[in-house]
C-alpha positions as a printed Julia matrix, in Angstrom:
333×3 Matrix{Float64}:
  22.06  -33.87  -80.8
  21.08  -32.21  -77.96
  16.73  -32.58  -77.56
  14.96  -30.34  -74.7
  11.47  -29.79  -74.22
   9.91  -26.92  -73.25
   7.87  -26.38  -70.11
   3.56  -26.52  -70.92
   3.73  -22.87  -70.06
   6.26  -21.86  -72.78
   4.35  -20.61  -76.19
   3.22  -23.24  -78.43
   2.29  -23.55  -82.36
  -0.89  -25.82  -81.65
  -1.98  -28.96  -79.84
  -3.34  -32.14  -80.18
  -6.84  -33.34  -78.9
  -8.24  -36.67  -78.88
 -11.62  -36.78  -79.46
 -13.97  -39.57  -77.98
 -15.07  -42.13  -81.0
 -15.77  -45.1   -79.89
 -19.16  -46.1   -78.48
 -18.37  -49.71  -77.42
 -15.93  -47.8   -75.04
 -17.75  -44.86  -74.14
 -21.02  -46.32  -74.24
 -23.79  -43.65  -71.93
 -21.02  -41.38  -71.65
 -20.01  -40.84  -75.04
 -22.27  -37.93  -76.13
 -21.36  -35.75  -72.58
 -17.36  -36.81  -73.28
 -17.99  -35.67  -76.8
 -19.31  -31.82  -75.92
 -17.1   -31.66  -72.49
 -13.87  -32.42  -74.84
 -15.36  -30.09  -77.77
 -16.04  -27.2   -74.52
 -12.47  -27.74  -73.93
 -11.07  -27.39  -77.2
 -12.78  -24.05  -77.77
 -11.51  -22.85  -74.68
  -7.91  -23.49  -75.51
  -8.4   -21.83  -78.94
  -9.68  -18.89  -76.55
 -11.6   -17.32  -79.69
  -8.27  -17.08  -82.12
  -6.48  -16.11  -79.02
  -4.74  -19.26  -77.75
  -3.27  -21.74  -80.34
  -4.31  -23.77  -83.25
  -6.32  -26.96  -82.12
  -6.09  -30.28  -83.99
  -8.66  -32.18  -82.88
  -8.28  -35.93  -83.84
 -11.28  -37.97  -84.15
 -11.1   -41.96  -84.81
 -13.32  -41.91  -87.53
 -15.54  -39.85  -90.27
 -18.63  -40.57  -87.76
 -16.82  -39.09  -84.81
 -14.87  -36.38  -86.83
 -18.61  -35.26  -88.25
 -19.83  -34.78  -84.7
 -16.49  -32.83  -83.94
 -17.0   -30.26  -86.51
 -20.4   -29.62  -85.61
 -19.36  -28.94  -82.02
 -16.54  -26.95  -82.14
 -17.23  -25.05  -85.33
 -14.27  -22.93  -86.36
 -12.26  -22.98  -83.19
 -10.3   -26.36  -84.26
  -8.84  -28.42  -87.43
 -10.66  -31.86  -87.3
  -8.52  -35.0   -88.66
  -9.04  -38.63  -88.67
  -6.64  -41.0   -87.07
  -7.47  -44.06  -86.19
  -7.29  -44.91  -82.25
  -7.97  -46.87  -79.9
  -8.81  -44.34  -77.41
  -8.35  -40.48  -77.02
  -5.15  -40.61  -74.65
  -2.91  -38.84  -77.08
  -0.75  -37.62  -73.92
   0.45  -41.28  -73.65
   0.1   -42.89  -77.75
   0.85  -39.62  -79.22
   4.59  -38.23  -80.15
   6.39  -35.96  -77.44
   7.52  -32.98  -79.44
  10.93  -31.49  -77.96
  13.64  -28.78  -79.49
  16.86  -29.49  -80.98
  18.15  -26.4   -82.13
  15.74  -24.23  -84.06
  14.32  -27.45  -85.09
  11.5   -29.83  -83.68
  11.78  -33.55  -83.37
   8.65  -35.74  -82.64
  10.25  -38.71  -80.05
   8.24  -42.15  -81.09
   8.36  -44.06  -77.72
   6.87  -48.03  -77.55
   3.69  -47.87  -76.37
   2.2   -51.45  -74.42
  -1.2   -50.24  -73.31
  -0.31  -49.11  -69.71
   1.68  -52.28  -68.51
  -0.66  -54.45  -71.05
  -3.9   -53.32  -69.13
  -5.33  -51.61  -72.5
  -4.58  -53.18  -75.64
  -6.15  -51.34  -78.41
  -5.77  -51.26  -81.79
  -3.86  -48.63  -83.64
  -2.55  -47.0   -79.83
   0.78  -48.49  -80.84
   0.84  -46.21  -84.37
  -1.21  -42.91  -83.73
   2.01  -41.19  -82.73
   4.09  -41.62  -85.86
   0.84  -41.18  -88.1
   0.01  -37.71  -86.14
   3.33  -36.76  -87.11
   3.16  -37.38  -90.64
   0.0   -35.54  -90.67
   1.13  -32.43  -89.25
   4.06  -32.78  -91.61
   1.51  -33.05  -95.13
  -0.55  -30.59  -93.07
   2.39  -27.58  -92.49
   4.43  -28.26  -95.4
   7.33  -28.57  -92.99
   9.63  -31.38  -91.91
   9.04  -33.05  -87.98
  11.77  -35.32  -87.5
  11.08  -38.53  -86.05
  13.1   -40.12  -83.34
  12.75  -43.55  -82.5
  13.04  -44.42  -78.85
  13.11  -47.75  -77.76
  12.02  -48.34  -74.62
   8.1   -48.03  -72.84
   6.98  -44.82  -72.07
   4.23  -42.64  -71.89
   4.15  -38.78  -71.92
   1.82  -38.41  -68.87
   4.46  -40.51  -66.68
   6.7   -36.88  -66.6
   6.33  -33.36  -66.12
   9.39  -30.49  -66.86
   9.96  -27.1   -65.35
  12.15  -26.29  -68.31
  14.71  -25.06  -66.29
  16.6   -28.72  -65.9
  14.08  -30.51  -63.57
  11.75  -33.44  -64.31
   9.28  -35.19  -61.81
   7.89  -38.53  -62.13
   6.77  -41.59  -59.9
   8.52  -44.78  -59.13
   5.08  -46.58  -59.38
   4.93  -46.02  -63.26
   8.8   -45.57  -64.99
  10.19  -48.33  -62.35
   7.12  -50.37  -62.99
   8.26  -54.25  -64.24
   4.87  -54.36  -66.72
   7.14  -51.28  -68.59
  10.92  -52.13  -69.19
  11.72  -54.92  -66.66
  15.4   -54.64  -68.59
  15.72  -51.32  -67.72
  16.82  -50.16  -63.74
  16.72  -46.71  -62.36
  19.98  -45.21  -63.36
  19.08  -46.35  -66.77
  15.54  -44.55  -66.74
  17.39  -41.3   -65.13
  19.82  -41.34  -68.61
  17.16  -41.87  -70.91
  14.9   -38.88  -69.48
  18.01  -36.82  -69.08
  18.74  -37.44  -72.61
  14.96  -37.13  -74.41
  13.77  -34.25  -72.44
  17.2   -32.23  -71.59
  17.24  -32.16  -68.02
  19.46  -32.18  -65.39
  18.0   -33.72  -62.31
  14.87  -36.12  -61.74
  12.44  -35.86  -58.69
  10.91  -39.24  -57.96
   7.88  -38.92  -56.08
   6.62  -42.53  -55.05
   3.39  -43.52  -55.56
   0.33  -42.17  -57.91
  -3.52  -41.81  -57.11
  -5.46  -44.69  -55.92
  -6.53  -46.36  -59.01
  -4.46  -44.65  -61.58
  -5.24  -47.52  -64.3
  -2.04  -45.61  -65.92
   0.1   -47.04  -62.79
   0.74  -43.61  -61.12
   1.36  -40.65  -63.72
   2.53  -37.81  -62.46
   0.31  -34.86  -64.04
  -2.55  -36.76  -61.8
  -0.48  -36.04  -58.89
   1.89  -33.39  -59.25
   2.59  -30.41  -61.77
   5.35  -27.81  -62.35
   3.54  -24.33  -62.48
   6.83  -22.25  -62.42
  10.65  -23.23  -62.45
  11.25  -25.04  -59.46
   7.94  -24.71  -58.14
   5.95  -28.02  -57.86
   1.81  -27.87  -57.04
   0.43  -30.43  -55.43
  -2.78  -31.79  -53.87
  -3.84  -31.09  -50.44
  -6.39  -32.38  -48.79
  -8.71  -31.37  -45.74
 -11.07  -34.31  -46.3
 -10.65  -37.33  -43.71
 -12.17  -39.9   -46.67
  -9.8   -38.4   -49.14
  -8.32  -41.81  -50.42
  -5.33  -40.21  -51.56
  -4.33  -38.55  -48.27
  -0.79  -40.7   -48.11
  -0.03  -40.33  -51.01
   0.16  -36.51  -51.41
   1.86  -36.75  -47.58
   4.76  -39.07  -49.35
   4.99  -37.01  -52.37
   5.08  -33.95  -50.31
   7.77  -35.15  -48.16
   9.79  -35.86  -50.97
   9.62  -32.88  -52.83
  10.78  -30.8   -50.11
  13.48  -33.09  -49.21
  14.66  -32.83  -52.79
  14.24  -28.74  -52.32
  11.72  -27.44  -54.45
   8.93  -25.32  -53.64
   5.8   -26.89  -53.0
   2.49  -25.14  -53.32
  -0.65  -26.49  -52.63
  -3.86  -27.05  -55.1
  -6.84  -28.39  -53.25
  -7.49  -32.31  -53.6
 -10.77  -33.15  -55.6
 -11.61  -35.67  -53.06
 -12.84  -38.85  -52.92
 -14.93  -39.46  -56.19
 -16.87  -43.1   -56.66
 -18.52  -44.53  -59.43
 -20.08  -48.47  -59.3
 -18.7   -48.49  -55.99
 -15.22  -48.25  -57.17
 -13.26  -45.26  -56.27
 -11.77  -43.76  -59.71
  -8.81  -41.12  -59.77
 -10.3   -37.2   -59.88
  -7.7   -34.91  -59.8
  -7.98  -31.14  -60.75
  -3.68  -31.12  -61.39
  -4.96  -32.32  -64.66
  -4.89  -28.99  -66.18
  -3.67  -27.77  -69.06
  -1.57  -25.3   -69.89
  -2.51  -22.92  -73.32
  -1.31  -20.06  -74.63
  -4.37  -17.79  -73.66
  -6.04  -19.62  -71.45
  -5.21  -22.67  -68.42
  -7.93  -25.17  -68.52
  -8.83  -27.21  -65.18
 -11.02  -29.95  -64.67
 -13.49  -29.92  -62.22
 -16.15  -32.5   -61.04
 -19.14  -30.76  -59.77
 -17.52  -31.21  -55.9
 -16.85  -28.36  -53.36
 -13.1   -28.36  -54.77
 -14.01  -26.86  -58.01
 -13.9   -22.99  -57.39
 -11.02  -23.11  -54.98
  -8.79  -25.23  -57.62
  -9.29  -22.88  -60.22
  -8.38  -19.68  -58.16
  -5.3   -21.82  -56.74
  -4.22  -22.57  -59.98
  -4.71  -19.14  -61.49
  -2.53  -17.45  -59.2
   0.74  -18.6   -61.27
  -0.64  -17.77  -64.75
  -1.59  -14.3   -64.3
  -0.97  -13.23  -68.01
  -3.65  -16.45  -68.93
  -7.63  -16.79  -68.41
  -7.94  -19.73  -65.6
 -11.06  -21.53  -66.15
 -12.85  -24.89  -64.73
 -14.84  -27.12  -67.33
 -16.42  -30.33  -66.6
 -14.23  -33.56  -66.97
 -16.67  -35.47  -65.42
 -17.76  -37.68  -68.34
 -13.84  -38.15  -69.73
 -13.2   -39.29  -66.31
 -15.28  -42.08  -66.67
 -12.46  -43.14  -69.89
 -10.06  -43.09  -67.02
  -8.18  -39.01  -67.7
  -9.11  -35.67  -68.22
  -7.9   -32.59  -69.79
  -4.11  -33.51  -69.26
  -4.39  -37.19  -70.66
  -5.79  -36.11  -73.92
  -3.71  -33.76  -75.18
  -0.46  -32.84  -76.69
   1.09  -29.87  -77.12
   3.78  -28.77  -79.84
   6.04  -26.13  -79.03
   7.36  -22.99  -81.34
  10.07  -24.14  -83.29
């Protein structure tokens, strides 16, 4: 069976959204992470425009608040969670055929940074809920080894990027060495060749995942931060991954850096190449800094046929993601 999965930009039947539920985790921020994530699902239904938006909530006490602030613009379900980071704990749906399979990776909370309850089931349970919901059959695919769905990014057109800092991490599969890795991906996702960038943003609690850092936005065309800031923490690190990518021969285009963001002293990862990619609309988050504007027009430029738009993340940053990290998208059959 031959699986491959679709670039973002490629049309999709409806997406995924975790929704923020837990207060113990949230704590001051969970009311502002509740409407920024609710602003964000109406914006990728686009008004019955874009695609159908299942937004999961944790809870009836979470779901409740969910339906009062997105109104008709999204399905709300409860699933329990630990947190809303369904890019990671949530299936990766990919073709086979004229048929989709849902691929069931382990999940170990990041490297065993974030062990939450339920994380470790959400993605087969999501699954089986679409299934009951659609009336249609999603076939699972158990595949045994650690990985989560922000660690990789496809052009659907035989490339994948990823860093070495997360999929060649020991806390992940210390059995497993890079030729290994290279089969697997080449054998989940349908590709043909791997671009491994080095190292993620400074304090990617995620070890390094690549839609903070880098992002297909056409075949063979790879956007990536720049920076004109001298306190940008991250300058290196988009200089490495740079260098790399043009070794390896794709385009590069640049997306200006988000800067250096701090909160309680401690500099946390802001990155606007956490966009997401909807039918009708590309959704970027932005962080109240001089970035924002230019971002947005840098990123609209390659989705002319799509409404480019920035919306707060500044509140779901504080969880640790944005717009990227809580979603999932599943792809026309």
């Amino acid at each position: 069976m031959t699986f491959y999965q679709p670039a973002e930009w490629s049309p999709h039947a409806a997406v995924w959204i975790g929704f923020p539920s837990a207060a113990d985790l949230w704590l001051e921020d969970l009311d502002p992470a509740q409407a920024e994530v609710a602003a964000f699902a109406r914006a990728v239904y686009a008004e019955g425009a874009g695609e159908r938006v299942i937004l999961v909530a944790a809870d009836d006490q979470a779901a409740a608040v969910a339906r009062r602030l997105v109104g008709d613009a999204a399905e709300v379900i409860v699933e329990p969670f630990g947190d809303i980071w369904l890019r990671d704990t949530g299936p990766v749906i990919v073709r086979a055929g004229d048929r989709l399979h849902a691929l069931q990776h382990r999940f170990n909370g990041w490297g065993g940074k974030y062990d939450l309850p339920h994380d470790d089931s959400i993605g087969r349970r999501l699954s089986a809920a679409r299934q009951r919901g659609d009336g249609y059959h999603l076939a699972d695919v158990a595949c045994d080894w650690i990985f989560e769905g922000g660690a990789v990014d496809v052009d659907g057109a035989g490339l994948l990027v990823t860093t070495e800092q997360c999929l060649l991490n020991p806390n992940r599969n210390p059995g497993l060495g890079k030729d290994e890795i290279e089969h697997l991906l080449k054998a989940e996702f349908g590709v043909e060749r791997i671009l491994w960038l080095g190292e993620g943003l400074v304090n990617d609690h995620t070890d390094g995942h690549v839609d903070n850092l880098a992002r297909f936005v056409a075949p063979h065309v790879l956007a990536l931060p720049a920076s004109d800031n001298g306190d940008d923490p991250n300058t290196a690190i988009f200089a490495d991954a740079r260098a790399r990518a043009k070794a390896f021969g794709v385009e590069v285009v640049d997306i200006p850096s988000a800067g250096l963001h701090v909160v309680d002293d401690e500099i946390i990862p802001a990155s606007h190449m956490n966009f997401y990619i909807g039918n009708a609309a590309v959704v970027v988050p932005t962080y109240g800094g001089n970035s924002d504007l230019d971002a947005v027009k840098a990123i609209a430029r390659f989705f002319p046929g799509r409404r480019a738009m920035g919306l707060s993340a500044s509140h779901i940053l504080t969880g640790g993601g944005s717009f990227h990290c809580i979603s999932q998208q599943i792809p026309v059959a």
